[in-house]
matplotlib code that plots the C-alpha trace (Angstrom):
import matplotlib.pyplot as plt

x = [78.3, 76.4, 79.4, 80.9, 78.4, 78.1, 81.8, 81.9, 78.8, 80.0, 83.6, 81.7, 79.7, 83.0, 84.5, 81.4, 81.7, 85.0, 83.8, 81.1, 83.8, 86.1, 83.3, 81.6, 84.8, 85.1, 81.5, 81.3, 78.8, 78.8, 77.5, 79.4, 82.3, 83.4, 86.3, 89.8, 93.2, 92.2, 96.0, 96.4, 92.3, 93.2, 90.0, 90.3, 90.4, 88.3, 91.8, 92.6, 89.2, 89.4, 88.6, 91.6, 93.7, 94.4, 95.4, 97.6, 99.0, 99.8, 101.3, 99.2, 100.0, 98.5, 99.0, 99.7, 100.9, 102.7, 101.1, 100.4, 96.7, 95.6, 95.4, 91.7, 90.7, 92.6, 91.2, 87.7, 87.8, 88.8, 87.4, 83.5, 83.7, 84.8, 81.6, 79.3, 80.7, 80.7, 77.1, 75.9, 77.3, 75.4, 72.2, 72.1, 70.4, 67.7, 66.3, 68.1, 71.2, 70.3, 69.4, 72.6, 75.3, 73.3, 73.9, 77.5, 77.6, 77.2, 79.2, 82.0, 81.5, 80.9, 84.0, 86.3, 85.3, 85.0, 89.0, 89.8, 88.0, 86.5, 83.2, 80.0, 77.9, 74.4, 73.7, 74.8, 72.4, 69.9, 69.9, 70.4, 67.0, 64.9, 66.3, 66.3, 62.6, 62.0, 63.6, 61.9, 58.2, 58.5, 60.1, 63.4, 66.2, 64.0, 60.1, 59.5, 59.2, 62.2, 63.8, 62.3, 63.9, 67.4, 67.1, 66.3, 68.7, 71.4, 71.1, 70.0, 73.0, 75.6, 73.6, 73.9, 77.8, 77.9, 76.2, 78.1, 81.2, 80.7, 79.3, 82.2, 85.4, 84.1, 84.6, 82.8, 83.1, 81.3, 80.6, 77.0, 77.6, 78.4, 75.1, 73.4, 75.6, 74.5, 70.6, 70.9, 72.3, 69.9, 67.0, 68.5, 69.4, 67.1, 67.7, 69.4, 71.8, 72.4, 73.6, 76.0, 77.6, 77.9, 79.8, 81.9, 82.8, 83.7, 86.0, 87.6, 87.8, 89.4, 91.9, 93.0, 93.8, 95.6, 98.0, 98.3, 98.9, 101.7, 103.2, 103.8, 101.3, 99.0, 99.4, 96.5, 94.1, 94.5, 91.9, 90.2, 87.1, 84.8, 82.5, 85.3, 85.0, 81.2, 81.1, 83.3, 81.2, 78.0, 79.5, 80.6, 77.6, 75.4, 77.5, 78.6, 75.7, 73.9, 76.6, 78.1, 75.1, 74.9, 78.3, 77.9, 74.5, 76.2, 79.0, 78.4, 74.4]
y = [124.9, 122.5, 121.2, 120.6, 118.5, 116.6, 116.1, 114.8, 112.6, 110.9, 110.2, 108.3, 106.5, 105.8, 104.1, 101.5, 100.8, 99.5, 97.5, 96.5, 95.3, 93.6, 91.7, 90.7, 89.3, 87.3, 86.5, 88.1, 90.0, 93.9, 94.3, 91.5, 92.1, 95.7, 96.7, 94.8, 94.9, 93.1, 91.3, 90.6, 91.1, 93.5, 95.6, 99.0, 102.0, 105.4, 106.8, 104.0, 104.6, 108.0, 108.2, 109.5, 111.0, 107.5, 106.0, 108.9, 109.4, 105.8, 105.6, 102.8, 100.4, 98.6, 100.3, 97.2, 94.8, 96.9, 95.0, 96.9, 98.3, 98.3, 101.3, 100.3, 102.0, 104.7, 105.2, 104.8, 107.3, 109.9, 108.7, 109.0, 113.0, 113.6, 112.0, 113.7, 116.7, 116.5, 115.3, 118.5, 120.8, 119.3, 118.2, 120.3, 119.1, 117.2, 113.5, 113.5, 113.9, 111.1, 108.1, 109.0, 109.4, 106.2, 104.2, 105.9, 103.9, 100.9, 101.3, 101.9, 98.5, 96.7, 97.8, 97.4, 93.9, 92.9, 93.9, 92.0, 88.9, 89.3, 88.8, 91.3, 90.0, 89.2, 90.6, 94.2, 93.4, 92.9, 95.9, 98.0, 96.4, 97.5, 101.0, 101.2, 100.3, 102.0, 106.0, 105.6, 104.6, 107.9, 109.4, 110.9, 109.2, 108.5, 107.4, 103.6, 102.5, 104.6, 103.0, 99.3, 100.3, 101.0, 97.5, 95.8, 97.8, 97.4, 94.0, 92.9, 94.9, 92.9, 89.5, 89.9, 90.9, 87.2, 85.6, 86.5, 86.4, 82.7, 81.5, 83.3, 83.0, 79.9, 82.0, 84.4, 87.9, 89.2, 87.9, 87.2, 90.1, 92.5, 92.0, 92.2, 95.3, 97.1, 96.4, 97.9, 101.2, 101.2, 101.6, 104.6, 106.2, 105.2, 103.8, 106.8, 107.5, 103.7, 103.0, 106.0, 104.7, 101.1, 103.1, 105.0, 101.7, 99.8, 103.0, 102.9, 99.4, 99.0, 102.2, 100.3, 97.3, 98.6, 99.9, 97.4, 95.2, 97.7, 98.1, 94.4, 94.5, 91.8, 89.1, 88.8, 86.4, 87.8, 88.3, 91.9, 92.6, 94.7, 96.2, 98.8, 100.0, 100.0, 101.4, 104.6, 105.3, 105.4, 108.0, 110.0, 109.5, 111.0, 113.4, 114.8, 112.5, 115.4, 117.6, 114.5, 114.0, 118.1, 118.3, 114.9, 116.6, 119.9, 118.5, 115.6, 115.6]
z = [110.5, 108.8, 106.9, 109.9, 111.0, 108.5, 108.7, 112.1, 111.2, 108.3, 110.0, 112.8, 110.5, 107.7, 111.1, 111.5, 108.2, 108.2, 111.3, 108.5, 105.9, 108.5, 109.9, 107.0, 105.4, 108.4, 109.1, 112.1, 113.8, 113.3, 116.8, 119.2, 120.2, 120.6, 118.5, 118.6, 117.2, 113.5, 114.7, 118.2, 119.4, 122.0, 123.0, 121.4, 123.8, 122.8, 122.0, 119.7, 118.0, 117.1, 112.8, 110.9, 113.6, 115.6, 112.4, 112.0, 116.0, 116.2, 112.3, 111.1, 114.0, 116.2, 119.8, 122.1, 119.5, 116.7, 114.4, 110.7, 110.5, 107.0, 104.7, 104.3, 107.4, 106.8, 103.4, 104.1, 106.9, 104.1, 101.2, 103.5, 104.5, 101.2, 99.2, 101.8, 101.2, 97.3, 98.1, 100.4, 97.7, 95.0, 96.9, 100.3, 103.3, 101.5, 101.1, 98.1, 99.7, 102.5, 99.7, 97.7, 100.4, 101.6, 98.1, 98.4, 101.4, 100.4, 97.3, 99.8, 102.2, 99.2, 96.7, 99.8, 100.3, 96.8, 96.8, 99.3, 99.0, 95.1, 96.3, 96.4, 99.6, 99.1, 102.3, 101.0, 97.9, 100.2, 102.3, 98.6, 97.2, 99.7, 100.5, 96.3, 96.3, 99.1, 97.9, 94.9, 96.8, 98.3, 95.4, 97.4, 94.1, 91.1, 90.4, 90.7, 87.0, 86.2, 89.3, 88.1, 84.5, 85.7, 87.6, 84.7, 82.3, 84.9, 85.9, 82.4, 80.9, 82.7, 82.1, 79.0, 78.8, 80.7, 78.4, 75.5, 77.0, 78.2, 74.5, 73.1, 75.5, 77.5, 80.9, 82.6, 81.3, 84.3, 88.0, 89.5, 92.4, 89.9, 88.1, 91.1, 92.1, 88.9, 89.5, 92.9, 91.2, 88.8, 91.4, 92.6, 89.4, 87.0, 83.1, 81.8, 84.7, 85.0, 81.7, 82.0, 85.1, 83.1, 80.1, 82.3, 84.4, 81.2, 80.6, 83.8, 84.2, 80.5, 81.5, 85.3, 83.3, 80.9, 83.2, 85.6, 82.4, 81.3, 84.8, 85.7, 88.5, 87.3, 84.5, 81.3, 82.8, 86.8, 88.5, 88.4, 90.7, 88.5, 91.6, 92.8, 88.5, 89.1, 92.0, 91.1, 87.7, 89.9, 92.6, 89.5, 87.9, 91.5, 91.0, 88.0, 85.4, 84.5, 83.8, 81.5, 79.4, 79.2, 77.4, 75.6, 73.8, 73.3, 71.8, 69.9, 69.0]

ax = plt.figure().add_subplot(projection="3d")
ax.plot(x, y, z, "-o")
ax.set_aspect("equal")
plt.show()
């Protein structure tokens, strides 16, 4: 039952946070107006609005102008249930599993836009600082100066990969909203979990580009957004971190 519910809650919410991405890419409010055809700005109907299944019914069209809806919705609709489940299994129905499926959250909003647009909006920063600081106050992610360590080692991390890449390349190696990203993440996880989910992101990152490299779908020097890379690593990292560093101990050390 209580999967269920959470379920149905974290459908509802996945659907406002595409109205979240749309609107923020557009600089729009998330409030004002009620939700239109992205296409043709028809108001949307309860029917048209329903998470997953109207996507699916009406085959990722719009239903008065037959314009194409984009995948995105679609996608985030899934990809949300799925996290909060992964979450409740791990977590249960704690504060623990409230301040991660709400960093998850963000991560979501925040790698969808940076797709799109290649930009992390300071906005979403914002909002992560203070429910960062704030979890760790009350002590529902990680203590404070753990939480004030994996800023620091997260923003600092990234700074530093900037830096060097700059005095040696002449370019950025690494964009200001990512650094910012990574210092949010670090206020919810801590030092130790951060600088796993900066490993693991350099891993996945390095793998995605090889292949796109090696399948024709981007050139060397195209643009990459680095937050979606970031973004993953810390999900897997709320969820699997502990098991990681188990197995790296046993096995290596």
């Amino acid at each position: 039952m209580v999967i269920v519910l959470i379920f149905i809650f974290s459908i509802l919410v996945a659907s406002f946070y595409n109205v979240c991405i749309h609107r923020m890419i557009i600089n729009q409010s998330v409030v004002f107006p009620s939700s239109y055809c992205p296409s043709c700005h028809h108001p949307l109907k309860p029917l048209d609005l329903i998470p997953i299944f109207s996507y699916i019914f009406l085959l990722g069209r719009c239903r008065y102008c037959k314009g194409r809806i984009s995948l995105r919705y679609f996608m985030v609709e899934i990809i949300t249930p799925i996290l909060a489940i992964f979450l409740y299994g791990i977590y249960g129905v704690s504060w623990q599993f409230i301040g991660y499926f709400v960093l998850a959250s963000l991560l979501i909003i925040t790698s969808f836009i940076d797709i799109e647009q290649q930009i992390i909006p300071n906005k979403i920063i914002g909002y992560g600082l203070i429910l960062g600081i704030l979890f760790s106050l009350t002590g529902i992610t990680v203590g404070l100066f753990d939480a004030v360590l994996g800023f620091l080692v997260g923003a600092g991390s990234l700074f530093l990969i900037a830096l060097i890449s700059l005095q040696i390349l002449g370019k950025e190696g690494m964009g200001g909203g990512d650094i910012k990203l990574l210092g949010v993440i670090g206020l919810f996880l801590g030092w130790k979990m951060t600088l796993l989910t900066l490993l693991l992101s350099i891993y996945i990152g390095g793998i995605f580009s090889i292949l796109v490299l090696l399948f024709k779908i981007k050139k060397r020097g195209d643009y990459i957004p680095f937050g979606p890379f970031i973004s993953l690593a810390s999900i897997i990292t709320i969820l699997w971190g502990k098991d990681i560093v188990a197995w790296y101990i046993t096995s290596f050390l």
